[in-house]
C-alpha positions as CSV (number, residue, x, y, z in Angstrom):
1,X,-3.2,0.6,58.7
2,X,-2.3,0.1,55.2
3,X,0.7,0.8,53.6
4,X,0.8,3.7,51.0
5,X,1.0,2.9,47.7
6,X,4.3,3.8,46.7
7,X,4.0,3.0,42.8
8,X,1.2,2.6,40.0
9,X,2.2,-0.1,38.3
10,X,5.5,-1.8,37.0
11,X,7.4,-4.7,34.7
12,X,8.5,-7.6,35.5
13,X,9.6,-10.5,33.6
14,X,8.5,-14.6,34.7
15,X,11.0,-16.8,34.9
16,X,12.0,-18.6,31.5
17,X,10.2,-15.9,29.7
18,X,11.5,-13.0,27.6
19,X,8.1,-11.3,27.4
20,X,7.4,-8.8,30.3
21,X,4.4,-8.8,32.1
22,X,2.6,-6.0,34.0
23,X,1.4,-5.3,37.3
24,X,-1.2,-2.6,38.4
25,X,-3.9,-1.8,40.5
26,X,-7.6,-1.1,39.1
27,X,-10.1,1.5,40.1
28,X,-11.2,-0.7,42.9
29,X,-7.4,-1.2,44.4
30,X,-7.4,-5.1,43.4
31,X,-3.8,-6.3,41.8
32,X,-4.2,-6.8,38.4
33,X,-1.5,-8.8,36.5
34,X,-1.3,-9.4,32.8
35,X,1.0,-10.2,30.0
36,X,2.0,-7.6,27.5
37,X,2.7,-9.6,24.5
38,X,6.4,-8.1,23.9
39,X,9.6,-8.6,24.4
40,X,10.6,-4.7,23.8
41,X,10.8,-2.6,27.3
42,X,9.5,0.6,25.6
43,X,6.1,-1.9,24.0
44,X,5.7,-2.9,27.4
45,X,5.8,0.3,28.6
46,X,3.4,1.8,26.3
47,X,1.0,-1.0,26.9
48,X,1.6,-0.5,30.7
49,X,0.6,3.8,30.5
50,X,-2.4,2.8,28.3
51,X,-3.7,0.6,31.4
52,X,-2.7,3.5,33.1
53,X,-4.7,5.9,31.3
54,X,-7.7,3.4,30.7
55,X,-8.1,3.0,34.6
56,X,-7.8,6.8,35.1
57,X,-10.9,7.1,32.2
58,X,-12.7,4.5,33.6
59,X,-12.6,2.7,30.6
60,X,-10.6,-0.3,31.8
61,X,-13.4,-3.2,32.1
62,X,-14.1,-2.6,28.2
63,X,-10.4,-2.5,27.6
64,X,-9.5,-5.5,30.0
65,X,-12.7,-7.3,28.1
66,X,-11.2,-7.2,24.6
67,X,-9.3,-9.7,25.8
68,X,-11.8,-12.0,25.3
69,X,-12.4,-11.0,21.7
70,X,-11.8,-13.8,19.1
71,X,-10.5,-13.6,15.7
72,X,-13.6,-14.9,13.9
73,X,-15.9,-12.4,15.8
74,X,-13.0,-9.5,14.7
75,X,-13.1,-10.8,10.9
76,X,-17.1,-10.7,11.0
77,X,-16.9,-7.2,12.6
78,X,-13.2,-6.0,10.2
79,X,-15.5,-7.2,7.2
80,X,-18.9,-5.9,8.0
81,X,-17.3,-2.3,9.3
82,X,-14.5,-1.3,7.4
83,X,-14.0,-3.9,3.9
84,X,-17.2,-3.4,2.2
85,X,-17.6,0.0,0.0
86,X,-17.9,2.7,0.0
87,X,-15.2,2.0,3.0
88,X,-12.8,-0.3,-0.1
89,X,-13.4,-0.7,-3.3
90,X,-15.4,-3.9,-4.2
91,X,-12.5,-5.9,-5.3
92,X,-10.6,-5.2,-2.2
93,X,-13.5,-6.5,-0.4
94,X,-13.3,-10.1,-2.1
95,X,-9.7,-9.9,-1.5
96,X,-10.0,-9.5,2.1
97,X,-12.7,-12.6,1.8
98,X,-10.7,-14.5,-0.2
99,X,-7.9,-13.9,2.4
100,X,-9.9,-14.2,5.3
101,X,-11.2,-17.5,4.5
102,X,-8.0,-19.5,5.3
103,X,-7.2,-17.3,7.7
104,X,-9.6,-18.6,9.8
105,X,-9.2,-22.5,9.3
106,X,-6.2,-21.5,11.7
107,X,-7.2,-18.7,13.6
108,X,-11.1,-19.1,14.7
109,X,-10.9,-19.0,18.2
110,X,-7.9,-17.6,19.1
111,X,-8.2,-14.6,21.4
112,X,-7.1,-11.3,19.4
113,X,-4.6,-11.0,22.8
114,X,-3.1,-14.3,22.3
115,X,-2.3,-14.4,18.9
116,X,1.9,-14.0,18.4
117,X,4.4,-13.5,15.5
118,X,5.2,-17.3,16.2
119,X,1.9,-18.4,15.5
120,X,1.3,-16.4,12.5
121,X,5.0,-17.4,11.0
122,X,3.8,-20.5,11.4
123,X,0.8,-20.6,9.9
124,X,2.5,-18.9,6.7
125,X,4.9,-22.3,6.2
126,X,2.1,-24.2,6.1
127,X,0.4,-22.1,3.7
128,X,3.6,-22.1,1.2
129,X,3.6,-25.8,1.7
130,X,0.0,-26.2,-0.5
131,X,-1.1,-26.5,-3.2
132,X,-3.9,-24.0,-5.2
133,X,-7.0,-25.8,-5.1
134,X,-9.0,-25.2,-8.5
135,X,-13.2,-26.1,-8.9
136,X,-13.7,-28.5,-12.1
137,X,-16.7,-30.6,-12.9
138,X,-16.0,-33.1,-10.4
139,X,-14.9,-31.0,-7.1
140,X,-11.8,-30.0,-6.6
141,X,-8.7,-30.4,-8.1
142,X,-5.0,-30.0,-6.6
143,X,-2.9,-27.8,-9.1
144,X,0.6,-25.9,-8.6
145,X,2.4,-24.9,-5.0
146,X,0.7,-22.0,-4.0
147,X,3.1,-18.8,-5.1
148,X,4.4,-16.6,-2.4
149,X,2.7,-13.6,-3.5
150,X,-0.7,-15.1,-2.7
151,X,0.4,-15.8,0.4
152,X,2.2,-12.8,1.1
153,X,-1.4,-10.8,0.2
154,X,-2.8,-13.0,3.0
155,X,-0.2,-11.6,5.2
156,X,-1.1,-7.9,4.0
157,X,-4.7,-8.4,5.0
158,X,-3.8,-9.9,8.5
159,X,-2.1,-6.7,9.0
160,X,-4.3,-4.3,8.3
161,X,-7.1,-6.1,10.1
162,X,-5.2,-5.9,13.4
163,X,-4.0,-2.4,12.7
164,X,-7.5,-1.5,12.9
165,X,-8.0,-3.4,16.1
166,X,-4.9,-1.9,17.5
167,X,-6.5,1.8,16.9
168,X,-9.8,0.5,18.6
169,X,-7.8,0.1,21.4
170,X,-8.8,-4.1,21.3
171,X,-4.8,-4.8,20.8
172,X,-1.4,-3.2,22.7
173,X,0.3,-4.1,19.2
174,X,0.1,-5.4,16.1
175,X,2.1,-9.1,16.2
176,X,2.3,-8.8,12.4
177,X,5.5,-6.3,13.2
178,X,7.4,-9.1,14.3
179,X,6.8,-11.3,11.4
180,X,9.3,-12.3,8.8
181,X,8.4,-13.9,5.4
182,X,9.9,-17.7,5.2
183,X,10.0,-16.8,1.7
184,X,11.1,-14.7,-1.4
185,X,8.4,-12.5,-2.7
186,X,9.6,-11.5,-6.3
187,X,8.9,-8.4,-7.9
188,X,6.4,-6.9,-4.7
189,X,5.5,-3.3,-4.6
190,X,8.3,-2.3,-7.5
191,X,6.1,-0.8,-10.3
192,X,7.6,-1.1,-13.8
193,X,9.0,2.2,-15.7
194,X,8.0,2.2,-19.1
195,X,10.9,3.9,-20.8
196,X,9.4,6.3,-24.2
197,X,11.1,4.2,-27.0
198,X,9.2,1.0,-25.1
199,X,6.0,3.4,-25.0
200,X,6.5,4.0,-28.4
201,X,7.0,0.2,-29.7
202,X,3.7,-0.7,-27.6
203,X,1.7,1.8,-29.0
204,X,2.7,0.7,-32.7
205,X,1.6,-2.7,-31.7
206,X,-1.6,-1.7,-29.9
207,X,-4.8,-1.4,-31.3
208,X,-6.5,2.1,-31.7
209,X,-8.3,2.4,-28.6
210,X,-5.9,1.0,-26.2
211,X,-3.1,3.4,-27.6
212,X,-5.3,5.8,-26.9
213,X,-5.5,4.6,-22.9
214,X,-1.9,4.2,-23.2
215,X,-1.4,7.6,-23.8
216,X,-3.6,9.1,-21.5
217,X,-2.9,7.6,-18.1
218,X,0.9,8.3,-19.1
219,X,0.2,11.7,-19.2
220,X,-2.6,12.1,-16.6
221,X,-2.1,9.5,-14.0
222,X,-5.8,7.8,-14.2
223,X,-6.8,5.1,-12.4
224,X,-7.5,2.6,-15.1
225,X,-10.7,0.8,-13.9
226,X,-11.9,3.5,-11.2
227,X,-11.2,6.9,-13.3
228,X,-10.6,5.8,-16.9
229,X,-13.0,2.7,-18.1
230,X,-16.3,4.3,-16.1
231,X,-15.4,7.5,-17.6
232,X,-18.4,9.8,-19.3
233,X,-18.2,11.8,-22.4
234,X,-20.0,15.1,-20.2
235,X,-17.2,14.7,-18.1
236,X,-14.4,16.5,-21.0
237,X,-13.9,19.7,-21.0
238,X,-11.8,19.9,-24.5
239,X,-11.9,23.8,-24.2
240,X,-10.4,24.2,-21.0
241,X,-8.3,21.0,-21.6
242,X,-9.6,19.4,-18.3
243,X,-11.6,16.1,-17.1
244,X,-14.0,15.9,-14.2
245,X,-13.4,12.5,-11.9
246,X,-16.4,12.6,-10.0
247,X,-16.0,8.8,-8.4
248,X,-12.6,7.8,-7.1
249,X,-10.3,5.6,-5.0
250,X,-9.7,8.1,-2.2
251,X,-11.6,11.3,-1.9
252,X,-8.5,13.6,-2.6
253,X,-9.3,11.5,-6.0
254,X,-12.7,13.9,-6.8
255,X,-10.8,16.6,-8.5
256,X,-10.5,18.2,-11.9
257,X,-7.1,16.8,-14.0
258,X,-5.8,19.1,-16.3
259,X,-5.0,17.4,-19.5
260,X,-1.5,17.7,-21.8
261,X,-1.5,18.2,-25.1
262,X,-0.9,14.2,-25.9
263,X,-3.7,13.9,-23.5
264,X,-6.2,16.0,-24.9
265,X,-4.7,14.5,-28.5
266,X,-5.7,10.7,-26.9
267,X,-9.0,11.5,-25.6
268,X,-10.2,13.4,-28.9
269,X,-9.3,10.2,-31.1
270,X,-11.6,8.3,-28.5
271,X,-14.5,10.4,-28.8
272,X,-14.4,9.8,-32.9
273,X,-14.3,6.1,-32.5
274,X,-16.7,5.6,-29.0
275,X,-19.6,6.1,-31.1
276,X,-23.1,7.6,-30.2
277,X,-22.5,5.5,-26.3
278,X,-22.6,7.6,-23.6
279,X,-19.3,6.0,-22.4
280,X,-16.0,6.9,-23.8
281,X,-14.9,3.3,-23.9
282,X,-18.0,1.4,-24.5
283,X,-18.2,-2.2,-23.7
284,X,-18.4,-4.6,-27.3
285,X,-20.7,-7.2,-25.3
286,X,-23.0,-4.4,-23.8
287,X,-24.7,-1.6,-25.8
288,X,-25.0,0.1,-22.7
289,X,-22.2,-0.5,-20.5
290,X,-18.7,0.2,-20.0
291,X,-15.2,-1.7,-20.8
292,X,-14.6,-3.7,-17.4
293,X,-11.0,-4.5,-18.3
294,X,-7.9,-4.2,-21.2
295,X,-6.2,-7.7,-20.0
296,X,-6.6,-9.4,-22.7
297,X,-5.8,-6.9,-25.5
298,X,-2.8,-6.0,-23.2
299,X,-1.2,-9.2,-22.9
300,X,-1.9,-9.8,-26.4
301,X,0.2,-6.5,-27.6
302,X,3.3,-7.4,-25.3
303,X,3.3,-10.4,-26.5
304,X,3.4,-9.3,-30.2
305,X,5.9,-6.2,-29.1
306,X,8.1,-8.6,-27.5
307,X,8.0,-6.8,-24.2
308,X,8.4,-8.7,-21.0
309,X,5.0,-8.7,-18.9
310,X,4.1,-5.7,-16.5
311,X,1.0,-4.8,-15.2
312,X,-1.6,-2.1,-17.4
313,X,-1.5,-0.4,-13.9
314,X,2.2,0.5,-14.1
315,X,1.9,3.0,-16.3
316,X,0.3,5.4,-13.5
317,X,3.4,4.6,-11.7
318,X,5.7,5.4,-15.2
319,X,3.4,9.2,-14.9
320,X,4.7,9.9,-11.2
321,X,8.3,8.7,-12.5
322,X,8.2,11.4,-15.1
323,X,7.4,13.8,-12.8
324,X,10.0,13.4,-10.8
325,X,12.4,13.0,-13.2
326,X,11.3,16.6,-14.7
327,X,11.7,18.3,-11.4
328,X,8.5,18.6,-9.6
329,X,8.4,18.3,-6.4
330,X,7.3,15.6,-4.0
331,X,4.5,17.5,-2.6
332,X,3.0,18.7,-6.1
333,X,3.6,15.1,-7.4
334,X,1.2,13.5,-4.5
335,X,-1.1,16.4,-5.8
336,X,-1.0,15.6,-9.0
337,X,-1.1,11.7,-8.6
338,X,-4.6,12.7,-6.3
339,X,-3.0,10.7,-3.5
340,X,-4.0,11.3,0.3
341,X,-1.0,9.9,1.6
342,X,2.7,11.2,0.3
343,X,3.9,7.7,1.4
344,X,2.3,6.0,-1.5
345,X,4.0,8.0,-3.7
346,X,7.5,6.4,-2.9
347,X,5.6,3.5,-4.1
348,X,4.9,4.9,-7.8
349,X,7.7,7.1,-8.5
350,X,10.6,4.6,-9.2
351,X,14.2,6.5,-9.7
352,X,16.0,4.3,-12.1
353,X,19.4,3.8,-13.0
354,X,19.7,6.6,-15.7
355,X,18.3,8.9,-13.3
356,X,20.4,8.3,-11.0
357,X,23.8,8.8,-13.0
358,X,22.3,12.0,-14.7
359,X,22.1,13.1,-10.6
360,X,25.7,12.1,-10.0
361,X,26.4,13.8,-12.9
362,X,25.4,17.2,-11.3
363,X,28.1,16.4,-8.1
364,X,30.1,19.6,-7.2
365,X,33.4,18.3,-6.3
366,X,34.3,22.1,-6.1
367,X,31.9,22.9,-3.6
368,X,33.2,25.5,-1.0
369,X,36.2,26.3,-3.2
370,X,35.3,29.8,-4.5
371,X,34.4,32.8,-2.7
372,X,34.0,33.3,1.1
373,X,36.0,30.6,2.7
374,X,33.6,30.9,6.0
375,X,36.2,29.9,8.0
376,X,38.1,27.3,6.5
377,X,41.8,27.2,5.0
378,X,43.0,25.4,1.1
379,X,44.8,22.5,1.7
380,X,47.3,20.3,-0.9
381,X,44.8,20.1,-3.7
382,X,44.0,16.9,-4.4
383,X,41.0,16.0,-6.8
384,X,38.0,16.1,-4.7
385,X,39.1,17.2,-1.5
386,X,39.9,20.9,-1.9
387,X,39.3,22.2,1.8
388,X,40.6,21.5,5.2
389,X,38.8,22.5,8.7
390,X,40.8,26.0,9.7
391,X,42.8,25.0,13.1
């Protein structure tokens, strides 16, 4: 007779190796053992319940034959399924092409399971190591090191890919969490303030129409070339001093904006130059399309305002800073920036400097010092510690 099975499953590690393997049994009692990919005893854990689980659900044989799933058959199926609109925006979509497309020169035929933060570490040296590759008349033509940032995007789009085939269940963990960057990425994710005098020295610079963008998405929060550049005359509501977005970003981004009096100011001056188009920032190469972008002009007026470089986008990120800085709350701020997520807000609102010595400013060294004592005694009063815990 048998033995009875006094355990489910358990961790072990192999000799010479710091990852931990797992042992279980499957729905037909045959011992299954199989790495878990981590070196962290709660991972391996996890990744041990959810074979577990699987086994209980009889769903292990499609778990246990993700294994076998390759990266290039996951980029076809990542692209096809969840990078093309109305899933991403178009641009985000030849991003993740762009990205995907080197990507795969190293990764082809590795097996989603067997892919580790070694491998991809590796693969980003080797990236920073060459050189942009630019089309001329006669093929291609090596030009500069290839910046960090470009590579960094490449790691951005590995992530999310495989955070997606971690939630389908196809990966125990994402080996992008235990990648570090061989490199300095400058300037990532910190959105540029633009301070009033600033606004006001770029406006005197700018030409009618883009002050008139300048002024809006400062006091709005528009997305410049989703919300603003699209944007329909129909859709103003001058009366009410409000603007329909009928086509956003994110859903939360369908919504009526109320409009500020600068606002409504701006977008009055661009309905008297816009002309009879049906656009409110008609395109000057096509009678019946839209303004696709403001990179030019933009560059253009820094350059003659004598203001370092930032992106045109920035100054949503200067709208959420204001808020802040006035006293609105977190929550209303995601609200008002039409945000789905509160942690991309940390991303926009940027407390600077100033802000944060006006705050100190505010510091009650006093505090506890005058009425009730709730249970505590004055002590020798010296500057800035005025109370002692009662014996």
């Amino acid at each position: 007779m048998a033995r009875p099975v006094k355990h489910d499953g358990g961790l072990y590690k192999r000799e010479g190796s710091k990852i931990w393997w797992m042992r279980y049994r499957d729905t037909d009692g045959i011992r299954r053992r199989e790495s878990t990919l981590t070196e962290d005893w709660d991972d391996a854990q996890r990744c041990l319940r959810e074979r577990l689980q699987a086994r209980d659900n009889n769903t292990l044989p499609a778990l246990r034959r993700s294994r076998d799933l390759v990266f290039g058959e996951w980029s076809d199926f990542y692209l096809e399924n969840f990078s093309r609109p109305p899933f991403r925006a178009p641009k985000t979509h030849e991003v993740n092409q762009r990205a995907l497309k080197h990507l795969r020169k190293m990764f082809e035929n590795t097996r989603l399971a067997d892919m580790t933060a070694d491998d991809i570490e590796m693969y980003l040296r080797r990236r920073l190591k060459q050189r942009a590759l630019v089309k001329a008349k006669d093929g291609f033509v090596e030009k500069h090191v290839l910046k960090a940032t470009t590579v960094h995007q490449e790691l951005r789009v590995l992530r999310r890919m495989l955070n997606v085939a971690v939630r389908k269940k196809f990966l125990f963990a994402n080996p992008c969490a235990g990648v570090e960057f061989p490199a300095r990425v400058e300037g990532l994710f910190r959105p540029h303030y633009v301070t009033w005098s600033e606004q006001q020295k770029i406006e005197l610079c700018a030409p009618e129409y883009l002050r008139n963008v300048i002024r809006i998405v400062t006091e709005t929060g528009l997305r410049m070339y989703k919300e603003l550049t699209p944007m329909k005359k129909d859709q103003l509501d001058l009366v009410n001093r409000t603007v329909w977005i009928p086509d956003s970003k994110t859903p939360n981004g369908v919504a009526e904006v109320p409009l500020t009096d600068i606002a409504a100011d701006a977008f009055c001056n661009q309905l008297a130059i816009s002309g009879p188009a049906p656009y409110l920032f008609p395109s000057d190469k096509n009678a019946g399309g839209y303004q696709k972008t403001f990179k030019t002009v933009w560059h253009a007026t820094l350059r003659r305002t004598g203001v370092p470089y930032f992106r045109i986008y920035d100054l949503r990120s200067t709208y959420a800073t204001r808020l802040s800085a006035g006293g609105v709350a977190d929550e209303w701020v995601t609200q008002l920036l039409r945000q789905g997520d509160a942690k991309v807000f940390k991303k926009y609102s940027q407390m600077k400097l100033q802000m944060k010595r006006e705050a100190l400013a505010k510091l009650n060294r006093r505090a506890n010092e005058s009425g009730p004592s709730f249970g505590t005694v004055q002590g020798h009063s010296w500057p800035g510690f005025g109370t002692v815990l009662a014996q």
